[in-house]
C-alpha positions in Angstrom: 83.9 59.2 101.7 83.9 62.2 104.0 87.4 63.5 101.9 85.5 63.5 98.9 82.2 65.7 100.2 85.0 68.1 101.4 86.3 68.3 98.4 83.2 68.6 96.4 82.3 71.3 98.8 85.2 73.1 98.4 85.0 73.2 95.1 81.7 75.0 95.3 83.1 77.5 97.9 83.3 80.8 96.2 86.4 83.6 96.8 86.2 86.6 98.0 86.8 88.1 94.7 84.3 86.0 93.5 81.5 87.0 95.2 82.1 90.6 94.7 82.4 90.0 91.2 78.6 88.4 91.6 77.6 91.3 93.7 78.8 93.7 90.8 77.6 91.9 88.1 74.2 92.4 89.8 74.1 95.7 90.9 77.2 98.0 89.0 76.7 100.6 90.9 76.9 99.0 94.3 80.3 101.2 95.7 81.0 98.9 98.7 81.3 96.0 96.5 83.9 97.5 93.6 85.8 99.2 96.9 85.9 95.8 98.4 87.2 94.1 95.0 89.4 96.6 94.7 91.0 96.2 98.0 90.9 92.2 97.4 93.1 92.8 93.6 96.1 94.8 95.7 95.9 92.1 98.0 96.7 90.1 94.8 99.5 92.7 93.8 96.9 93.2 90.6 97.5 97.0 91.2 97.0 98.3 87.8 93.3 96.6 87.6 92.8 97.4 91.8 93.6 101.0 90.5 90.8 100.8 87.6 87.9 99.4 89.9 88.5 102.3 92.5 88.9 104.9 89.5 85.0 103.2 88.7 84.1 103.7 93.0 85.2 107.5 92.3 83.4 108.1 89.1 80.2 107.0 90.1 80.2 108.0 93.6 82.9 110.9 94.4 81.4 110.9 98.2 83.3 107.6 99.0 85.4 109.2 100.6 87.9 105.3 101.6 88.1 105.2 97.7 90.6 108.3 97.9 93.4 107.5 100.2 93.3 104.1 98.8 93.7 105.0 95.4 96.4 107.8 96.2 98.2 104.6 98.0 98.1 102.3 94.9 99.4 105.0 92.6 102.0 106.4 94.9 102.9 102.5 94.9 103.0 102.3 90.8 105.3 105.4 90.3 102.4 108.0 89.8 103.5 110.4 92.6 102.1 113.5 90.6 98.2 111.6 89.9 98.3 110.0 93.3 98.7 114.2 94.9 95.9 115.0 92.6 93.7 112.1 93.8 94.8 112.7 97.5 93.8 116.4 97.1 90.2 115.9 95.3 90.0 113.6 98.9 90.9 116.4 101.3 87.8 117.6 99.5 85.1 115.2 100.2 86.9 114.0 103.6 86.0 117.9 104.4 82.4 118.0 102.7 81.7 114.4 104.6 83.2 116.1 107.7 84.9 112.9 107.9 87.7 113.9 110.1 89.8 110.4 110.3 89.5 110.5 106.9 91.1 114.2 106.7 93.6 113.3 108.8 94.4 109.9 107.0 94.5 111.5 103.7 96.6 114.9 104.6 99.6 112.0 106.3 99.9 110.4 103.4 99.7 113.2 100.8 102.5 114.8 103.1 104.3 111.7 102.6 104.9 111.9 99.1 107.0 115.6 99.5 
């Protein structure tokens, strides 16, 4: 009997993805969650669509400044070396707005990585 409750809980148990999905479908806007879903679709080596959700973080809030190197990574990683500099230099520019100096110094490495 206890092997079937498990199961039929974990049936119920959402994913990760899932949730954020939820969270999105709730409030589109919310950055944290798209940025989170996004991470969780490379996880998934779903790059292309990882790419899109973060493209989404940057359009309607260019101050998430995690959304940069991230994106600049995935691109870099799907043969886009020219848009991945672009995104990594629109980053250098809210890293520095932010004052966000981890973030400078995150972004500047890897943009010096792909010369």
């Amino acid at each position: 009997m206890r092997g079937i409750a498990l199961f039929a809980m974990a049936a119920t148990v959402k994913t990760r993805r899932e949730t954020l999905e939820e969270f999105l479908a709730a409030d589109p806007n919310d950055s944290f969650s798209r940025y989170a879903l996004a991470l969780e679709l490379d996880k998934a080596d779903s790059r292309v669509n990882a790419a899109a959700e973060l493209r989404e973080v940057l359009a309607r809030d260019p101050g998430y400044v995690a959304a940069y190197y991230h994106l600049g990574r995935i691109l870099s990683r799907l043969g886009e070396p020219e848009e991945a500099r672009a995104v990594y230099t629109r980053g250098l520019e809210a890293a520095a707005t932010a004052k966000d100096q981890r973030a400078l110094s995150e972004i500047q490495e890897a943009l010096d990585m792909l010369d």
